[in-house]
Each structure stands twice: as C-alpha cells, then as structure tokens.
C-alpha positions in Angstrom: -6.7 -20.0 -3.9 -10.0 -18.0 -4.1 -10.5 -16.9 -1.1 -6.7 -15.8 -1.0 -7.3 -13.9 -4.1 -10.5 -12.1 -3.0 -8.7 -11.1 -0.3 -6.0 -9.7 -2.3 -8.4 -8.0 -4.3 -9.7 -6.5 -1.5 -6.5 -4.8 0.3 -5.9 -3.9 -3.2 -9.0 -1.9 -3.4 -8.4 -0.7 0.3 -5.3 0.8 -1.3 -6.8 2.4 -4.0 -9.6 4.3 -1.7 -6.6 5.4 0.2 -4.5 6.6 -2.3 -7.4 9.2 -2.9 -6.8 11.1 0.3 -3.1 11.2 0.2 -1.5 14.7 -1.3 1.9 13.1 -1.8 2.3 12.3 -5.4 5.2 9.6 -4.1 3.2 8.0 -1.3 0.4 7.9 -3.6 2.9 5.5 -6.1 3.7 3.5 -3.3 0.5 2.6 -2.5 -0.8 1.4 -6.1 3.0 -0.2 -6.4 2.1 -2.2 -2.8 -1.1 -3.3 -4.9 0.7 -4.5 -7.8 3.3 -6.6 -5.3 0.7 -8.1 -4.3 -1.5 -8.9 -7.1 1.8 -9.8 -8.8 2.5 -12.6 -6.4 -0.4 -14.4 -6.9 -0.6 -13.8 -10.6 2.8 -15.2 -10.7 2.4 -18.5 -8.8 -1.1 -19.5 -10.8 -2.1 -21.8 -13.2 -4.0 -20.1 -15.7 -5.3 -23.5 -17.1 -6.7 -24.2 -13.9 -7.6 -20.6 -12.6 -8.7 -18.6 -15.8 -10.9 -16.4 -14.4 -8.4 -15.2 -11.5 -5.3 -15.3 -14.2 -7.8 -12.7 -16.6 -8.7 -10.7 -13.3 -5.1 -10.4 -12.1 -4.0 -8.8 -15.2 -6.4 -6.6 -15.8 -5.8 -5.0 -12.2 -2.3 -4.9 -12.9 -2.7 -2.7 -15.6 -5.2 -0.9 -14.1 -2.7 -0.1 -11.3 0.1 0.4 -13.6 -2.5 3.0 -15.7 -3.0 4.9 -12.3 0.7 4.8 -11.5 1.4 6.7 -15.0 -1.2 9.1 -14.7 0.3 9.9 -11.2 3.4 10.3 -12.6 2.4 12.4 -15.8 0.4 14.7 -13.4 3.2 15.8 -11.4 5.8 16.2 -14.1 8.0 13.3 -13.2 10.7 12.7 -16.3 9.2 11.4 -19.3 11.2 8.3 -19.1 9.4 7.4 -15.8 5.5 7.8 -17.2 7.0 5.9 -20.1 8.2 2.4 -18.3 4.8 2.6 -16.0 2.7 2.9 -19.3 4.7 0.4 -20.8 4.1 -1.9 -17.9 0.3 -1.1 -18.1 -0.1 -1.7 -22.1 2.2 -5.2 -21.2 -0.9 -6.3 -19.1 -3.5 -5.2 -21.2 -2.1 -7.0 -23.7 -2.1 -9.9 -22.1 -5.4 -9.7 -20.8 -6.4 -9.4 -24.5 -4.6 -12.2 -25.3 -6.5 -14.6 -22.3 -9.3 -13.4 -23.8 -8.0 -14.0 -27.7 -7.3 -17.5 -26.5 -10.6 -18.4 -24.9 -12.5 -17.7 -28.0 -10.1 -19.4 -30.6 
C-alpha cells in the first residue's frame, strides 16, 4: 500500500511540474484533475484506522489539487459557478484533513 501510494504521489507531482509549461488553461485542468483521479482512488479504497498517515496525506493533496484547479479557473475567467464547485471541493478536503487531525489529538 505504501509503495503504491508513493508512487502515486509521485506521477501526481510529475503532473504538477507539467502543468507549469502548458499555456492551455483546459489541458492545464486536466492534468491536476488526472491527479486527483488518482489520488482519489487510493484515498477511497483505504483504511484510515490502519493507514493514518497516507489517509491525512491523500487529502491534503486533494485539496491542494482542487485549490490549483480554482485558481486556474478564476485566472482565466471561467463562470463563477465553475471556480465555485472546484473551491468547494478544495475547502471539503481541507476540512477533512482538519478533522484527521482534530481526531488524532482528542
């Protein structure tokens, strides 16, 4: 489960360093929404009981992804509605990630 996660992590990142280079405010939201499929697959299918670490990790690259998706968005002008539901989607994960933290403490 690690290692499958690190790697994860990594074509995540791979993604990320990509998106820098592309000009195409689109292509650029595909890539950091491949990263969230991704991320989201293994985030979906772990324990957090057993895998807290990974579960804490997971969301906080979600909404890191889902920050960068809005910001993309809110650059180019897209409709409100559309920065909206990806900021929404980022504060969700956040949130949660606060919460894993919350609950390791109390």
């Amino acid at each position: 489960v690690t290692e499958h996660f690190q790697i994860s992590m990594e074509v995540s990142a791979l993604y990320k360093a990509l998106a820098v280079f592309e000009r195409d405010p689109h292509r650029i939201c595909v890539m950091h929404r491949k990263r969230a499929k991704r991320i989201e697959l293994i985030s979906e299918d772990l324990n957090p009981k057993y895998f807290p670490s990974i579960h804490k990790s997971t969301l906080l690259e979600l909404a890191d992804v889902y920050r960068e998706i809005m910001d993309v968005k809110a650059r180019c002008g897209r409709p409100d509605g559309k920065v909206f539901r990806a900021g929404r989607e980022s504060a969700r994960r956040y949130r949660a990630f606060l919460e894993a933290i919350d609950g390791e403490e109390g």
